[in-house]
N, CA, C and O atoms as a GROMACS GRO file, in nm:
protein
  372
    1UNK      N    1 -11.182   7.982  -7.589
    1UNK     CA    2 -11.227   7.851  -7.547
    1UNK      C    3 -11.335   7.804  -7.644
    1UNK      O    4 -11.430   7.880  -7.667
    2UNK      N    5 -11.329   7.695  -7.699
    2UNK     CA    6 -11.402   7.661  -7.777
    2UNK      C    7 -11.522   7.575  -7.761
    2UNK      O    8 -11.461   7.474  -7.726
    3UNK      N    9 -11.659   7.535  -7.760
    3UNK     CA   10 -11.759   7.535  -7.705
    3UNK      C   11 -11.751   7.395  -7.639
    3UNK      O   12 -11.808   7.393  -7.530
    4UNK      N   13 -11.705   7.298  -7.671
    4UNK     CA   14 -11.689   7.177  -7.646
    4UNK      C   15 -11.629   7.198  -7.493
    4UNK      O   16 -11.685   7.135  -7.403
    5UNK      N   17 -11.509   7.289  -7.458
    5UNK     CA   18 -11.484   7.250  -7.322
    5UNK      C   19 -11.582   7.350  -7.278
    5UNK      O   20 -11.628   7.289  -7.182
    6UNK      N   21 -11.648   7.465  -7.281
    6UNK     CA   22 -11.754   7.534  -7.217
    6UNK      C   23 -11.862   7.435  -7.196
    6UNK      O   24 -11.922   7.448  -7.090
    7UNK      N   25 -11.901   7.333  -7.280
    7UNK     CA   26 -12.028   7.219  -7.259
    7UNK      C   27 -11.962   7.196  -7.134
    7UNK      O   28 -12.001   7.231  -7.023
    8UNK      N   29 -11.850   7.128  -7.167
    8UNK     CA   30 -11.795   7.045  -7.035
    8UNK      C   31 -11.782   7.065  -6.909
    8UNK      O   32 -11.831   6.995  -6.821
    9UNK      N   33 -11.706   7.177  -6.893
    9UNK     CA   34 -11.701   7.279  -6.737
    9UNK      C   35 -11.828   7.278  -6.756
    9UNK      O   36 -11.870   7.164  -6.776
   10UNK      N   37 -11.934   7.386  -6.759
   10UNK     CA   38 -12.059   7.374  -6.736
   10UNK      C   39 -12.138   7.322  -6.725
   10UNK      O   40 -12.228   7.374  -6.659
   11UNK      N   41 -12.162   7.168  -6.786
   11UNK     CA   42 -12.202   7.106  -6.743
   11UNK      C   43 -12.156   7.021  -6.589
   11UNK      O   44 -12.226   6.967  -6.503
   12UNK      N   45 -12.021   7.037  -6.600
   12UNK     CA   46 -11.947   6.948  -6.415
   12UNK      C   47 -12.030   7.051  -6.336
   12UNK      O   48 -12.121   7.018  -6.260
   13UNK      N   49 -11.981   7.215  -6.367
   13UNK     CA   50 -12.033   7.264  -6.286
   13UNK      C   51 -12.189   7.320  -6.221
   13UNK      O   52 -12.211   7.371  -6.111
   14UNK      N   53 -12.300   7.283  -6.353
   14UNK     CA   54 -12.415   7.271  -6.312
   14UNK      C   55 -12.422   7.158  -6.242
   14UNK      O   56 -12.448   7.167  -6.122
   15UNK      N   57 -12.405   7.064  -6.285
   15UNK     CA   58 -12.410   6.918  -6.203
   15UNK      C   59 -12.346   6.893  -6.044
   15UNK      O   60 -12.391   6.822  -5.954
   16UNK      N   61 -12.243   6.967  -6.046
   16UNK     CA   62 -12.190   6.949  -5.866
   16UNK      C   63 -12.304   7.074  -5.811
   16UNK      O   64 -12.353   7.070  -5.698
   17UNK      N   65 -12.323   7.139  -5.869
   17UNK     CA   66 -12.442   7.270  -5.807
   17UNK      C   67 -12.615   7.168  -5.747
   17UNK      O   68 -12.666   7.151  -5.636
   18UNK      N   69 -12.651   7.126  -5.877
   18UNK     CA   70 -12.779   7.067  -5.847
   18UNK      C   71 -12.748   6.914  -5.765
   18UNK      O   72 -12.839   6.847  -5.716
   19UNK      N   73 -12.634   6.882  -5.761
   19UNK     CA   74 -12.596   6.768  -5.649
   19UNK      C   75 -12.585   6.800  -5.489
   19UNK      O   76 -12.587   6.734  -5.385
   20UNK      N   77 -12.569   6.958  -5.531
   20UNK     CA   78 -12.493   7.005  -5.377
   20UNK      C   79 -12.657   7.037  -5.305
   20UNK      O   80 -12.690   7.026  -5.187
   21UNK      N   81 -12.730   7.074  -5.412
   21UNK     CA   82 -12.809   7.134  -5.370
   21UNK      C   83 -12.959   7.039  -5.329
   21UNK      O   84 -13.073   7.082  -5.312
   22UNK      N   85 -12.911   6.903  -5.322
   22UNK     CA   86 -13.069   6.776  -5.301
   22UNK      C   87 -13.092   6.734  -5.429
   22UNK      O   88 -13.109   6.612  -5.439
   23UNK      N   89 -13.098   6.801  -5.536
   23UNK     CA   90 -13.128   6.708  -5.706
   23UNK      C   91 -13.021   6.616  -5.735
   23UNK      O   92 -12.979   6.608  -5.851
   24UNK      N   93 -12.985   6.564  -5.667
   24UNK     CA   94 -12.913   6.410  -5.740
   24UNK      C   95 -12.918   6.383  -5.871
   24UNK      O   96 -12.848   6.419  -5.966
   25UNK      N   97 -13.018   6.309  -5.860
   25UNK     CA   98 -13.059   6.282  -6.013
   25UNK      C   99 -13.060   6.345  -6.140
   25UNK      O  100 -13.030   6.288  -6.245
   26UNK      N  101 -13.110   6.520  -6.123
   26UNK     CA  102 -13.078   6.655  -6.246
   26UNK      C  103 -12.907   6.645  -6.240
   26UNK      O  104 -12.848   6.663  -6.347
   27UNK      N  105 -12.835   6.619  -6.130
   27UNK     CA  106 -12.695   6.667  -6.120
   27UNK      C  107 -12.613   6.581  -6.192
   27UNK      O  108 -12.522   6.619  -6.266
   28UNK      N  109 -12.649   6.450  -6.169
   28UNK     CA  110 -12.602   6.329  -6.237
   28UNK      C  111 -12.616   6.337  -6.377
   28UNK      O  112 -12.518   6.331  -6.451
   29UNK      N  113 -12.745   6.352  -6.423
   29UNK     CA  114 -12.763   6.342  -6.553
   29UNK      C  115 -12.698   6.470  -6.630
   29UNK      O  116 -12.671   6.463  -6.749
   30UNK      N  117 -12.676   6.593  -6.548
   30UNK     CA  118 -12.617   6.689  -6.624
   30UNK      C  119 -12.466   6.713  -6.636
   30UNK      O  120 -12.397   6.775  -6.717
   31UNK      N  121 -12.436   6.625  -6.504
   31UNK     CA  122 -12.256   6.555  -6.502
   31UNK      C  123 -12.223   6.504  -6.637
   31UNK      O  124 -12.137   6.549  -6.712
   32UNK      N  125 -12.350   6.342  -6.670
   32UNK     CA  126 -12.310   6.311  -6.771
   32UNK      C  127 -12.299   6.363  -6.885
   32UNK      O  128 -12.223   6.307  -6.964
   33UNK      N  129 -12.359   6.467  -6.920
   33UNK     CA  130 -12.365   6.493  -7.063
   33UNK      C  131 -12.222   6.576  -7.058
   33UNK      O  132 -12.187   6.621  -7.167
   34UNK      N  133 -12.109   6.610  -6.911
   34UNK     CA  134 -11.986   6.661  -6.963
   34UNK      C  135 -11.888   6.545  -6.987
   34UNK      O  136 -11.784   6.552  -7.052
   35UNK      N  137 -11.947   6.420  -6.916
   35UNK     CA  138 -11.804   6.335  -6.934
   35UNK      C  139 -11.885   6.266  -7.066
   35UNK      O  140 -11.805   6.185  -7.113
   36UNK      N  141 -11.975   6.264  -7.124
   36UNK     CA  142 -11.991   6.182  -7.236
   36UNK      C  143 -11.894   6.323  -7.355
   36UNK      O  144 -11.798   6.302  -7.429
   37UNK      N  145 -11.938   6.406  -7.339
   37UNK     CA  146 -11.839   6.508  -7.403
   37UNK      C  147 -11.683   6.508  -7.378
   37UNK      O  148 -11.607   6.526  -7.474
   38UNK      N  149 -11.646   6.491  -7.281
   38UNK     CA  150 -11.488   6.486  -7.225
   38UNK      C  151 -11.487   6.360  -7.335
   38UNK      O  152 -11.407   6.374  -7.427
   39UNK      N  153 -11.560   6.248  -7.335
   39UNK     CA  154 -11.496   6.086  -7.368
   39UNK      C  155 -11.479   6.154  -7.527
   39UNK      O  156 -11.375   6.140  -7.592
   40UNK      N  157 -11.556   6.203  -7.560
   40UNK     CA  158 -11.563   6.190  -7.762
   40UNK      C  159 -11.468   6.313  -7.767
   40UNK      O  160 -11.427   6.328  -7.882
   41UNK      N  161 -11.437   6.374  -7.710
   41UNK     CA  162 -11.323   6.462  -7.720
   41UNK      C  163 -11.214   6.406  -7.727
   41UNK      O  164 -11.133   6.388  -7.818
   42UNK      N  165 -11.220   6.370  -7.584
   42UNK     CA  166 -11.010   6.293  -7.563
   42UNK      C  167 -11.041   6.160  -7.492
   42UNK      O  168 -11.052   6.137  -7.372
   43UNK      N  169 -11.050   6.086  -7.589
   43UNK     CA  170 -11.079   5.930  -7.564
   43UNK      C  171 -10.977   5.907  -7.499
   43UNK      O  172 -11.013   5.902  -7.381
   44UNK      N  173 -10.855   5.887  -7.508
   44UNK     CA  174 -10.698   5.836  -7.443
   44UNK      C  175 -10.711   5.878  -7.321
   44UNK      O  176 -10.693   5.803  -7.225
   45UNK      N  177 -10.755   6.047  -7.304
   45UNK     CA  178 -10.726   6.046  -7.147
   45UNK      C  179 -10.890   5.966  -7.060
   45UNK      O  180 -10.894   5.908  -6.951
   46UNK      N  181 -10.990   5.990  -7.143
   46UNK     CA  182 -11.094   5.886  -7.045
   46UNK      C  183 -11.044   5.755  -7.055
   46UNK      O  184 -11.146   5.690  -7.037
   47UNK      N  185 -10.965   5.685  -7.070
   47UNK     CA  186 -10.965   5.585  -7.089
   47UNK      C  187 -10.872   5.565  -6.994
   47UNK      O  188 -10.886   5.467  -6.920
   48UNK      N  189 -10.766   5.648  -6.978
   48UNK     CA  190 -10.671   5.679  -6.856
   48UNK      C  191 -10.752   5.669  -6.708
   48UNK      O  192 -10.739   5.589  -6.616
   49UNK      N  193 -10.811   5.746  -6.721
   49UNK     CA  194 -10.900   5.861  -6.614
   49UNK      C  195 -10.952   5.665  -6.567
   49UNK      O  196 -10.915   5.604  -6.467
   50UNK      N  197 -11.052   5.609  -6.690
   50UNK     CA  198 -11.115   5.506  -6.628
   50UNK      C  199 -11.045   5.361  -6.561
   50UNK      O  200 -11.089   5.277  -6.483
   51UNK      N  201 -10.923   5.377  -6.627
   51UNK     CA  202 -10.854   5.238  -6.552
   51UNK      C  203 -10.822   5.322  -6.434
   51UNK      O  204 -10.832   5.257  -6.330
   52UNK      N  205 -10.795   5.419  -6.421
   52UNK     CA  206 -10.761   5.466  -6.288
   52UNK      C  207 -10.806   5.478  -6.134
   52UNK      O  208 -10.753   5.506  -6.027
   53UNK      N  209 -10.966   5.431  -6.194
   53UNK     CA  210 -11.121   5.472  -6.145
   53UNK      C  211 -11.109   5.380  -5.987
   53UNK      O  212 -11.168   5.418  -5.885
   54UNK      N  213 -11.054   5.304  -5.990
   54UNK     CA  214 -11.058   5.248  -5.842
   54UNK      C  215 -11.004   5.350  -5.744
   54UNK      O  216 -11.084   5.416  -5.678
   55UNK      N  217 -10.857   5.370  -5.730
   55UNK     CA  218 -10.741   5.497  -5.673
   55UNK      C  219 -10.833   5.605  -5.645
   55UNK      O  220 -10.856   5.635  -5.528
   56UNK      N  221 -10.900   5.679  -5.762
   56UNK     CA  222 -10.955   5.768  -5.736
   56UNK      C  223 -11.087   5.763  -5.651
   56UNK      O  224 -11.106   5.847  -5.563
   57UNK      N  225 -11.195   5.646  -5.684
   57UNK     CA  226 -11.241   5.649  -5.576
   57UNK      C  227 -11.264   5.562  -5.403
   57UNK      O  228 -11.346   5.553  -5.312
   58UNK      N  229 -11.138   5.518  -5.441
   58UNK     CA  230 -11.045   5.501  -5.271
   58UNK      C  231 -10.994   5.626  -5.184
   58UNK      O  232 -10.994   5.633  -5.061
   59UNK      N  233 -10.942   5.743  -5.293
   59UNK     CA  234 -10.927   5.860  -5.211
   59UNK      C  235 -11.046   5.898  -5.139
   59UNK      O  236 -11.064   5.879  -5.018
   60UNK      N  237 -11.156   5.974  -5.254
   60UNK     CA  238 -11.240   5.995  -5.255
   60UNK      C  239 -11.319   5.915  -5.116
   60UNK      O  240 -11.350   5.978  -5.015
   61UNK      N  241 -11.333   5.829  -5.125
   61UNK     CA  242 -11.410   5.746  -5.001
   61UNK      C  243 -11.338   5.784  -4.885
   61UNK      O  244 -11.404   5.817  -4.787
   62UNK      N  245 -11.186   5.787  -4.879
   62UNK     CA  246 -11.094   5.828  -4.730
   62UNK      C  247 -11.143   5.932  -4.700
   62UNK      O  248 -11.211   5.932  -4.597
   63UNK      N  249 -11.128   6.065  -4.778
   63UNK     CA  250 -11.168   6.185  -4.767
   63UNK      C  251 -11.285   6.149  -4.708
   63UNK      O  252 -11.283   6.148  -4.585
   64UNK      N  253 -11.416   6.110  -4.777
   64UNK     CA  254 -11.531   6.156  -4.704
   64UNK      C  255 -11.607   6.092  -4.574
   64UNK      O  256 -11.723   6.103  -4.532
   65UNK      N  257 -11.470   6.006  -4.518
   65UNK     CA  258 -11.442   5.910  -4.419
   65UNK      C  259 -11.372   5.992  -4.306
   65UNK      O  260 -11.389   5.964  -4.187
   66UNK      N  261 -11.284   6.107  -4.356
   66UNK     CA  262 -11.228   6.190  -4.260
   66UNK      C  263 -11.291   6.286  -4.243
   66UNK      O  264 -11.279   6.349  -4.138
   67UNK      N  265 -11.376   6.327  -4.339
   67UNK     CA  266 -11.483   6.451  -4.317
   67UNK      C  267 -11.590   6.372  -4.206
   67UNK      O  268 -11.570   6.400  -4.088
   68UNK      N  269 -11.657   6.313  -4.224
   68UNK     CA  270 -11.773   6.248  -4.132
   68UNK      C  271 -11.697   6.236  -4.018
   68UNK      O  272 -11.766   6.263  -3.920
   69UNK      N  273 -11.564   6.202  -3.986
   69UNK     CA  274 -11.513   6.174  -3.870
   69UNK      C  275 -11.480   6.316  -3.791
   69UNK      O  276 -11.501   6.333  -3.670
   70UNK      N  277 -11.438   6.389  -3.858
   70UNK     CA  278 -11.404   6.517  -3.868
   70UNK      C  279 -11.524   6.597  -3.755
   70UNK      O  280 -11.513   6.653  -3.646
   71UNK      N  281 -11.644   6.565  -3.850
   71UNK     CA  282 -11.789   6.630  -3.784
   71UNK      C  283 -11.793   6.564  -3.698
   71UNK      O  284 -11.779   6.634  -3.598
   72UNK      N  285 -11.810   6.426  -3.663
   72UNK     CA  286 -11.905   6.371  -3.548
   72UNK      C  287 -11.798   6.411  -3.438
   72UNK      O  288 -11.852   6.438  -3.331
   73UNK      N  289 -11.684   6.420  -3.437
   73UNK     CA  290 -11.622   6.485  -3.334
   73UNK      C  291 -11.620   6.613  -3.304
   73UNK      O  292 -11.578   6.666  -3.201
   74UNK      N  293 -11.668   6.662  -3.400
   74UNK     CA  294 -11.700   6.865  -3.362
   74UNK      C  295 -11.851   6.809  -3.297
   74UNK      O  296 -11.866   6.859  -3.185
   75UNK      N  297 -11.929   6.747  -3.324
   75UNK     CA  298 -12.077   6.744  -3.300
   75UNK      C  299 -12.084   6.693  -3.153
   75UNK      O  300 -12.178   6.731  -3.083
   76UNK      N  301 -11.987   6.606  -3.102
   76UNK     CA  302 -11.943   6.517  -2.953
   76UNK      C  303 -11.895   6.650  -2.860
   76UNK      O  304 -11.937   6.662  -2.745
   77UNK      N  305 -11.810   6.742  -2.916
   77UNK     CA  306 -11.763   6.813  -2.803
   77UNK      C  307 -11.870   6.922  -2.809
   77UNK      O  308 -11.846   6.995  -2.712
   78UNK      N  309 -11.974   6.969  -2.872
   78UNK     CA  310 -12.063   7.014  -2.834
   78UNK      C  311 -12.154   6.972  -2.754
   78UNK      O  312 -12.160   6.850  -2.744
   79UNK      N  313 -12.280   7.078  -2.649
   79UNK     CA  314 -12.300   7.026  -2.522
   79UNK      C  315 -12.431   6.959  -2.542
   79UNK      O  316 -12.514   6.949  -2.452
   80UNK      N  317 -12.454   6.898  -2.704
   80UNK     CA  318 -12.585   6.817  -2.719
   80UNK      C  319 -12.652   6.909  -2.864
   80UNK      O  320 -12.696   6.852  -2.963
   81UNK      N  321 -12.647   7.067  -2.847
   81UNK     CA  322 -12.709   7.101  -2.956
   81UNK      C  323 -12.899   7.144  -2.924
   81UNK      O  324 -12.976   7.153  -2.828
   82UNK      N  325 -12.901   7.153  -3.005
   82UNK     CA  326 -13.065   7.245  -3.002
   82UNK      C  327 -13.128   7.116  -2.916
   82UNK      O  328 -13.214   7.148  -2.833
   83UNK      N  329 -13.095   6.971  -2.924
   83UNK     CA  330 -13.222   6.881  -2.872
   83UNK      C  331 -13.203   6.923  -2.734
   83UNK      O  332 -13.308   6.962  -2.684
   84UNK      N  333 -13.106   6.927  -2.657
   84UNK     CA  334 -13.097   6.974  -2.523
   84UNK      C  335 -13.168   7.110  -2.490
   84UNK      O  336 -13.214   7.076  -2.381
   85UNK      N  337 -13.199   7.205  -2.502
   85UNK     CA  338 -13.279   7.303  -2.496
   85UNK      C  339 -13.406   7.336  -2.436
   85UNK      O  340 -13.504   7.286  -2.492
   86UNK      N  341 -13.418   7.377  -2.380
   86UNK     CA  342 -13.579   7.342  -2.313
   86UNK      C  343 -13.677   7.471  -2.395
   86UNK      O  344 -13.653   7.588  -2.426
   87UNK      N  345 -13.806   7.373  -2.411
   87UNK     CA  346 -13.868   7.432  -2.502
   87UNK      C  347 -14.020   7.523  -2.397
   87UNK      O  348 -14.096   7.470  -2.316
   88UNK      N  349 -14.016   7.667  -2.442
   88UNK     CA  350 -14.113   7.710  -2.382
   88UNK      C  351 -14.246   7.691  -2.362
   88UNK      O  352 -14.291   7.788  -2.301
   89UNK      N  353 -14.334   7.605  -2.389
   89UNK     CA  354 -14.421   7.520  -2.340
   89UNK      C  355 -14.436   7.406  -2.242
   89UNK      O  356 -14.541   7.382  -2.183
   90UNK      N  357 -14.312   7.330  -2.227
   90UNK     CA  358 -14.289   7.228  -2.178
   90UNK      C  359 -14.283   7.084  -2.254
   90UNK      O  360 -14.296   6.977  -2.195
   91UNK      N  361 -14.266   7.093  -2.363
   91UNK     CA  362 -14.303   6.973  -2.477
   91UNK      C  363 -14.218   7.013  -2.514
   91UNK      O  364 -14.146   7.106  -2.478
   92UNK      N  365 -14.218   6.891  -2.651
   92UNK     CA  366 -14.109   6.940  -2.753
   92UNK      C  367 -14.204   6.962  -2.914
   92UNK      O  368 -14.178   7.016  -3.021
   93UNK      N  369 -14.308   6.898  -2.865
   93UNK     CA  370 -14.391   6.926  -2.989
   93UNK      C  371 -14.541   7.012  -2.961
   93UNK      O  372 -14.615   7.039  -3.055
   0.00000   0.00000   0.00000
């Protein structure tokens, strides 16, 4: 493998890591430096990839439209969760 796609994977994959993990911003900026590498590599397929860019993130949005839906209905048939709980003092704070 030659270093150009090692930049690349490694950089997606530092970047979905420090995204997953609350750094947004480190994750983003370290995303970019793989797709600015992907683009000067194989221009034709970013260029693919970018007219495509709506589709993909229309999936993308369904998905994380069925995930949220997904949870708040696991979160509903539970019997409330820690706020229901009675706290040994008599407070909650």
């Amino acid at each position: 493998m030659d270093w150009k796609k090692t930049l690349m994977y490694g950089s997606f994959a530092a970047g979905a890591i420090l995204f997953l993990t609350g750094r947004r911003p480190a994750g983003l900026a370290v995303a970019g430096i793989g797709v600015a590498t992907f683009a000067a590599e194989h221009p034709e397929k970013f260029e693919e990839i970018w007219h495509n860019m709506p589709a993909y993130i229309e999936k993308g949005s369904k998905f994380v439209d069925m995930a949220s839906n997904f949870l708040e209905r696991m979160s509903e048939q539970k019997s409330g969760g820690y706020r229901n709980m009675p706290v040994a003092g008599g407070t909650r704070y």
